[in-house]
N, CA, C and O of each residue as an XYZ file, in Angstrom:
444
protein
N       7.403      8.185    -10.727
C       6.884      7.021    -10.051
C       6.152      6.150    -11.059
O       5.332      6.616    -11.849
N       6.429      5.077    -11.008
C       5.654      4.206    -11.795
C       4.793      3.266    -10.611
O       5.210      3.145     -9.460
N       3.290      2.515    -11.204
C       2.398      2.051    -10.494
C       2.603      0.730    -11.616
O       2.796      0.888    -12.821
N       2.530     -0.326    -11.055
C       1.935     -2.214    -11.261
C       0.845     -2.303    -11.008
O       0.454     -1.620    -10.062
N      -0.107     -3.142    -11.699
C      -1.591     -3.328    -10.526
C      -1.539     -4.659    -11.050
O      -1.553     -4.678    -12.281
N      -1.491     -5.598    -10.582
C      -2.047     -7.405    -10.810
C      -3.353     -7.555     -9.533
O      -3.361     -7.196     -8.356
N      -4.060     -8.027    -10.115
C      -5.323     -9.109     -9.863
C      -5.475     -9.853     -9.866
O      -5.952    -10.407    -10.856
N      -5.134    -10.594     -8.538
C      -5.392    -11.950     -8.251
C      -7.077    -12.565     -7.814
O      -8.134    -11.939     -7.724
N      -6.860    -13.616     -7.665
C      -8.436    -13.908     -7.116
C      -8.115    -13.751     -5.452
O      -9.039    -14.433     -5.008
N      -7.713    -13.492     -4.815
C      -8.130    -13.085     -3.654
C      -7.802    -12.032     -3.279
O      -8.281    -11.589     -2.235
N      -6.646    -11.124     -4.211
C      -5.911     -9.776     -3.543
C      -5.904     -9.506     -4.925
O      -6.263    -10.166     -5.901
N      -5.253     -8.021     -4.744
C      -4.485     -6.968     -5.710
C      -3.128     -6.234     -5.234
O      -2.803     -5.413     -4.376
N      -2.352     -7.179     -6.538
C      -1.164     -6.189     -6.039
C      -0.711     -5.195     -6.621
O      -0.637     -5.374     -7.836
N      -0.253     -3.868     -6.156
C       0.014     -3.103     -6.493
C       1.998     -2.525     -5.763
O       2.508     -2.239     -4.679
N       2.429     -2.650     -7.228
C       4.003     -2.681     -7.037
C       4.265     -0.993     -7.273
O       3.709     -0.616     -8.304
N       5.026      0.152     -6.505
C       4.943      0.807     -6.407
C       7.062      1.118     -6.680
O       7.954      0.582     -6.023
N       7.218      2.095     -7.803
C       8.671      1.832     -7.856
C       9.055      3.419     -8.321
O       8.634      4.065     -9.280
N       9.921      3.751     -7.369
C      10.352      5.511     -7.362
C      10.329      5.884     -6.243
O      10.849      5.376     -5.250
N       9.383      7.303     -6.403
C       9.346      8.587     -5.030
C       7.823      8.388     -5.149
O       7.171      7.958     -6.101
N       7.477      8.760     -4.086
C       6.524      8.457     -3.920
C       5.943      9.669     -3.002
O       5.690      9.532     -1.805
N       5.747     11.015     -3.822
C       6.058     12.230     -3.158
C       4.546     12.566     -3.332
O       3.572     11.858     -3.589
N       4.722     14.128     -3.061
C       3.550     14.827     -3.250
C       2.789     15.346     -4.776
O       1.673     15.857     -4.869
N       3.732     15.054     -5.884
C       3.764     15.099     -7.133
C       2.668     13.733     -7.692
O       1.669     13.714     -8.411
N       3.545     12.530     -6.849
C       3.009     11.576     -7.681
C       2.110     10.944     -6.619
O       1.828      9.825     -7.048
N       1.534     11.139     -5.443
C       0.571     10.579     -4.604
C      -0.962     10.624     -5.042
O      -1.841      9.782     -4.854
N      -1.026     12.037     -5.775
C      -2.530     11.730     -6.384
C      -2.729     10.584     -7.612
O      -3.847     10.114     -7.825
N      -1.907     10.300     -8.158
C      -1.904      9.217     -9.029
C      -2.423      8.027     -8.454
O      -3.475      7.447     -8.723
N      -0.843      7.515     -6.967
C      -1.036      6.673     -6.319
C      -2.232      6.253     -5.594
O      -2.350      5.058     -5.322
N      -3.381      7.319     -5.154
C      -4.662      7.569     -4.114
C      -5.544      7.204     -5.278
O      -6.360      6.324     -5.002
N      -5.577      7.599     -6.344
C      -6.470      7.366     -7.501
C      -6.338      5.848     -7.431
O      -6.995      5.150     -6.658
N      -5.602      5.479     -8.139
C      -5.340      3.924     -8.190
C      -5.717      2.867     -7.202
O      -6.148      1.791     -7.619
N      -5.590      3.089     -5.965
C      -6.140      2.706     -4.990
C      -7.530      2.879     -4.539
O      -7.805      2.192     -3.555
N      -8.498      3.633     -5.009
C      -9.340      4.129     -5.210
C     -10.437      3.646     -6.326
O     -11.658      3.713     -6.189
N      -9.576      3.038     -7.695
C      -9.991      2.793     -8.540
C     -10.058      1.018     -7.920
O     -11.128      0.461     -8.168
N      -9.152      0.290     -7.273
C      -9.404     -0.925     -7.051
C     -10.792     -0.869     -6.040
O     -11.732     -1.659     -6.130
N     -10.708      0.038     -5.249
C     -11.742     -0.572     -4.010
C     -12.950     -0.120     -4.471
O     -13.942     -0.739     -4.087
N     -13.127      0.986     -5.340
C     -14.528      1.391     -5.651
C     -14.965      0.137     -6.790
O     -16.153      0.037     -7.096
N     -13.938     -0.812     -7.397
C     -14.639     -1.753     -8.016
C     -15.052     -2.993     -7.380
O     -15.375     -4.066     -7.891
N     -14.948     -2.492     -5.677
C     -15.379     -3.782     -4.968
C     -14.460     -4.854     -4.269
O     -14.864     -5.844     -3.659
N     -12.828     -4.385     -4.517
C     -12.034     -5.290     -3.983
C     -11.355     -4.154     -2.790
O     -11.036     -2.966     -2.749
N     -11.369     -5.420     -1.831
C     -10.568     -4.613     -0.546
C      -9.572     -5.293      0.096
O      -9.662     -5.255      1.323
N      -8.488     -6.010     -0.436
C      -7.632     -6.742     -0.043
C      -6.625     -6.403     -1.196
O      -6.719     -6.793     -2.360
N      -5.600     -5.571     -0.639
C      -4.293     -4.329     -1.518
C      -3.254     -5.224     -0.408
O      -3.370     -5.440      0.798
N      -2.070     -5.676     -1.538
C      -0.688     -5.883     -0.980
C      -0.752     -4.686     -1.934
O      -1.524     -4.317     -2.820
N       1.032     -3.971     -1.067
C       1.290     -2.721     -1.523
C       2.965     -3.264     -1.659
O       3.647     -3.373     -0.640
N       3.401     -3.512     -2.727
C       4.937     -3.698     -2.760
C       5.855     -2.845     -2.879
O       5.718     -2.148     -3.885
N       6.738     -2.617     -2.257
C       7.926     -1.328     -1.925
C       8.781     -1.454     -2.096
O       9.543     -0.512     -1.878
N       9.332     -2.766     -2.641
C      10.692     -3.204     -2.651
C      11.310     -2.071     -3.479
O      12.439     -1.689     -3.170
N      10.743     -1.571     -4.379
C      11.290     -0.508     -5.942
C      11.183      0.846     -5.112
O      11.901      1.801     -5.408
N      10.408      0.895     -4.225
C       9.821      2.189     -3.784
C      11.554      3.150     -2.643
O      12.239      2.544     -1.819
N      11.744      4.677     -3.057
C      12.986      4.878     -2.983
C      12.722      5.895     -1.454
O      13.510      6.014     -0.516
N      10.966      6.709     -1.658
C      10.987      7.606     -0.740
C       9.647      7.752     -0.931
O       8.972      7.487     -1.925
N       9.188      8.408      0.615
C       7.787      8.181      1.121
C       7.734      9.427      1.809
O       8.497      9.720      2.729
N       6.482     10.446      1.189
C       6.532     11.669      1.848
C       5.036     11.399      2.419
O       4.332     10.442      2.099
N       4.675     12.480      3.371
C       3.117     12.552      3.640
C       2.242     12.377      3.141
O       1.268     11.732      3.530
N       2.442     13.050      1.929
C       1.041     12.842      0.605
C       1.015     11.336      0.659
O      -0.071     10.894      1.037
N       1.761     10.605      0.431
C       2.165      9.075      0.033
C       1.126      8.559      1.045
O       0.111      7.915      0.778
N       1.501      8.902      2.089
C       1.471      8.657      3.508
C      -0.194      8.270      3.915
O      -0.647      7.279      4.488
N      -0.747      9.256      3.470
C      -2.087     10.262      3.952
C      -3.098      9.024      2.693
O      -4.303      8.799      2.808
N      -2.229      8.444      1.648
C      -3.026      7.720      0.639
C      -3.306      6.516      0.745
O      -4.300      5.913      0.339
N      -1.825      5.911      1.667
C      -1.923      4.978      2.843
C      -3.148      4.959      3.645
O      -4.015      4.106      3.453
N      -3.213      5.551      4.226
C      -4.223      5.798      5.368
C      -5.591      5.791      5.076
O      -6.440      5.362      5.857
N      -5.854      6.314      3.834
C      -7.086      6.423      3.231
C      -7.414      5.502      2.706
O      -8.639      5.400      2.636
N      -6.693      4.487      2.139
C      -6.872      3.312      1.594
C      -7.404      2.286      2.850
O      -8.420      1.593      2.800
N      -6.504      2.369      3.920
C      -6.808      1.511      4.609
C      -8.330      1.223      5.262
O      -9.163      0.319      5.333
N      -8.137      2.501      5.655
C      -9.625      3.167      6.221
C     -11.117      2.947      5.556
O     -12.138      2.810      6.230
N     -11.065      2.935      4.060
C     -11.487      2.263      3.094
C     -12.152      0.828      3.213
O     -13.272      0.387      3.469
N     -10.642      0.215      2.832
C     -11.086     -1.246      3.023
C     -10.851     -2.017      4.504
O     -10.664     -3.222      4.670
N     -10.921     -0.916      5.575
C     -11.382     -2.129      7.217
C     -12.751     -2.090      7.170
O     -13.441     -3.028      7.569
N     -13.262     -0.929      6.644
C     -14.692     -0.431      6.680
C     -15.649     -1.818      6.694
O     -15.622     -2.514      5.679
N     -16.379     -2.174      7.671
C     -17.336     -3.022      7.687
C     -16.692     -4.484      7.859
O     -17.344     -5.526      7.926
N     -15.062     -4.352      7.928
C     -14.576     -5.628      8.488
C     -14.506     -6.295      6.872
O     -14.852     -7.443      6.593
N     -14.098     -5.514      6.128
C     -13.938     -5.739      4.488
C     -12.897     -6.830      3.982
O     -12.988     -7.955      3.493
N     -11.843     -5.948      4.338
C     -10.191     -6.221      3.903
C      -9.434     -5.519      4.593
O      -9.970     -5.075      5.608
N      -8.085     -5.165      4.387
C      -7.151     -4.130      4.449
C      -6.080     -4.472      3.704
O      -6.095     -5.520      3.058
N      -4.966     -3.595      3.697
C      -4.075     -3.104      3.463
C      -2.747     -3.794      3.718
O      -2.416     -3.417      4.842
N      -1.940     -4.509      3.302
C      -0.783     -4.968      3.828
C       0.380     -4.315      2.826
O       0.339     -4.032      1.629
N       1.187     -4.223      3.593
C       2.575     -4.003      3.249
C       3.968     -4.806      3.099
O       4.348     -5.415      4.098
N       4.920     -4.868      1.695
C       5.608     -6.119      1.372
C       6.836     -5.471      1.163
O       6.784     -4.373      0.609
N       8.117     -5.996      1.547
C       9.047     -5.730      0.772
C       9.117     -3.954      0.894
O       8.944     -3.152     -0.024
N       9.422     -3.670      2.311
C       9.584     -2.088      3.053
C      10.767     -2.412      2.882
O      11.095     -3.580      3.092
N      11.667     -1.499      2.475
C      13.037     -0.688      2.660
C      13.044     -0.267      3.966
O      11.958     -0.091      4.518
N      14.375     -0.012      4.746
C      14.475      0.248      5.981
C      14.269      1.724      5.924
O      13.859      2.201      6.982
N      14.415      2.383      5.152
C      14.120      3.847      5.151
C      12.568      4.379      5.398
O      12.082      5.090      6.278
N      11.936      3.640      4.088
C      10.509      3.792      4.152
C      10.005      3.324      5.629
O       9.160      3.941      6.279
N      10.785      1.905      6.135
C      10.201      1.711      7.713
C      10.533      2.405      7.872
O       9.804      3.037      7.108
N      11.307      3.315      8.378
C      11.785      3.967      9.853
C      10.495      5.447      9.417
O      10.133      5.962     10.475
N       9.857      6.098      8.230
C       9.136      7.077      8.117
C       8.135      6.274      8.473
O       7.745      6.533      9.611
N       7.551      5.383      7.942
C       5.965      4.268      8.850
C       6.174      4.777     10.355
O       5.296      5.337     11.012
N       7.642      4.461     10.856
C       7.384      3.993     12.367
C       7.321      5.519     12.530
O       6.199      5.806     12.947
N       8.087      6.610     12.365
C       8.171      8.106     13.041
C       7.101      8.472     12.764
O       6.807      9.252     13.670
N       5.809      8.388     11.668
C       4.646      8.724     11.628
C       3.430      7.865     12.849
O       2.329      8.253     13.242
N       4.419      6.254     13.268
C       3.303      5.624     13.996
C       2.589      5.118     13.067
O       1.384      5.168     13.312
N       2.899      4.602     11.997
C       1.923      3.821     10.949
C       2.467      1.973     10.932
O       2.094      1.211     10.040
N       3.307      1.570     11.994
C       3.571      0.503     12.050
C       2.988     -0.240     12.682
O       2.987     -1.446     12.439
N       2.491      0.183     13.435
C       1.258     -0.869     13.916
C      -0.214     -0.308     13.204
O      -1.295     -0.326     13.793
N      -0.080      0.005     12.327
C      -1.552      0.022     11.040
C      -2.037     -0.632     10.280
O      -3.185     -0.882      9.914
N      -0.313     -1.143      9.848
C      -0.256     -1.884      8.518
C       0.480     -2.996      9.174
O       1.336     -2.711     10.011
N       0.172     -4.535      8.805
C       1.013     -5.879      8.589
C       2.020     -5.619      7.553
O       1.743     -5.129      6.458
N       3.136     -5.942      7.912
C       4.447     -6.012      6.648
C       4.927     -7.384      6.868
O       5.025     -7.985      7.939
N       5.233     -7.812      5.587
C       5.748     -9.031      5.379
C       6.566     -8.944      4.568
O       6.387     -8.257      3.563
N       8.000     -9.815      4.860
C       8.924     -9.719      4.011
C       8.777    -10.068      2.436
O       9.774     -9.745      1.790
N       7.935    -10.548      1.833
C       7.613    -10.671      0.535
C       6.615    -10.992     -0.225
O       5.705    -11.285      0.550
N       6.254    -11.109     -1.302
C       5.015    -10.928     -1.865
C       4.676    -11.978     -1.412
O       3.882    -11.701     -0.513
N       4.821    -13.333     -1.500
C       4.197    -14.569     -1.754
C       3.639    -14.877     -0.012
O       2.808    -15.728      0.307
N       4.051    -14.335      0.527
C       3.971    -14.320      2.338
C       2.781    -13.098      2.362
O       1.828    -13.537      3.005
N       2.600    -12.171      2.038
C       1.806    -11.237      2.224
C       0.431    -11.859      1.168
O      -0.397    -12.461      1.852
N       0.159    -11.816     -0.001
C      -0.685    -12.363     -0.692
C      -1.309    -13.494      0.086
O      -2.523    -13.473      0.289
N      -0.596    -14.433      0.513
C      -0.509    -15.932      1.319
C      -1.867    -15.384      2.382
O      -2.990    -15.878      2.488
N      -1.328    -14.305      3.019
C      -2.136    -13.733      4.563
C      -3.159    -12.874      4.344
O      -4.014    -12.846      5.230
N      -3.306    -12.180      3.427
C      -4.465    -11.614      3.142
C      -5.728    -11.832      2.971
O      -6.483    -10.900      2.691
């Protein structure tokens, strides 16, 4: 799995391209972790590269989000989902968690 991180002035994006398993989720949770503990809470998460989404992945999702709603902060949006990765969002029930937008410049735009 490889991780992107860009910093914008109102968001951070983070481009996410591979598996996105239980191997490489502590990486992914770190990283996400490392943006919000420096104070930013507004994460586009781009998937377009992204091939497969296991629980761990999942669970880093969740923690992130949880993170930055905290106190009515930011959150979490999602760009450029593969129909695969949707259909594991929706069988977990994580589709109404996260906003998805078909592409970066639309998601950044709304954040």
């Amino acid at each position: 799995m490889e991780i992107e991180h860009i910093t914008y002035r109102r968001c951070d994006l983070v481009k996410v391209k591979g598996r996105l398993d239980s191997a490489s989720a502590p990486e992914f949770d770190e990283k996400l972790k490392q943006i919000t503990n420096s104070g930013r809470y507004r994460i586009v998460i781009d998937m377009g590269d992204l091939q497969f989404i296991s629980s761990a992945g999942l669970r880093a999702l969740i923690s992130a989000q949880k993170v930055c709603r905290r106190y009515n902060r930011g959150e979490v949006v999602l760009t450029n989902v593969p129909e695969n990765i949707k259909a594991a969002l929706d069988l977990a029930g994580f589709t109404t968690l996260f906003k998805i937008y078909p592409d970066v410049v639309s998601a950044v735009a709304n954040v």
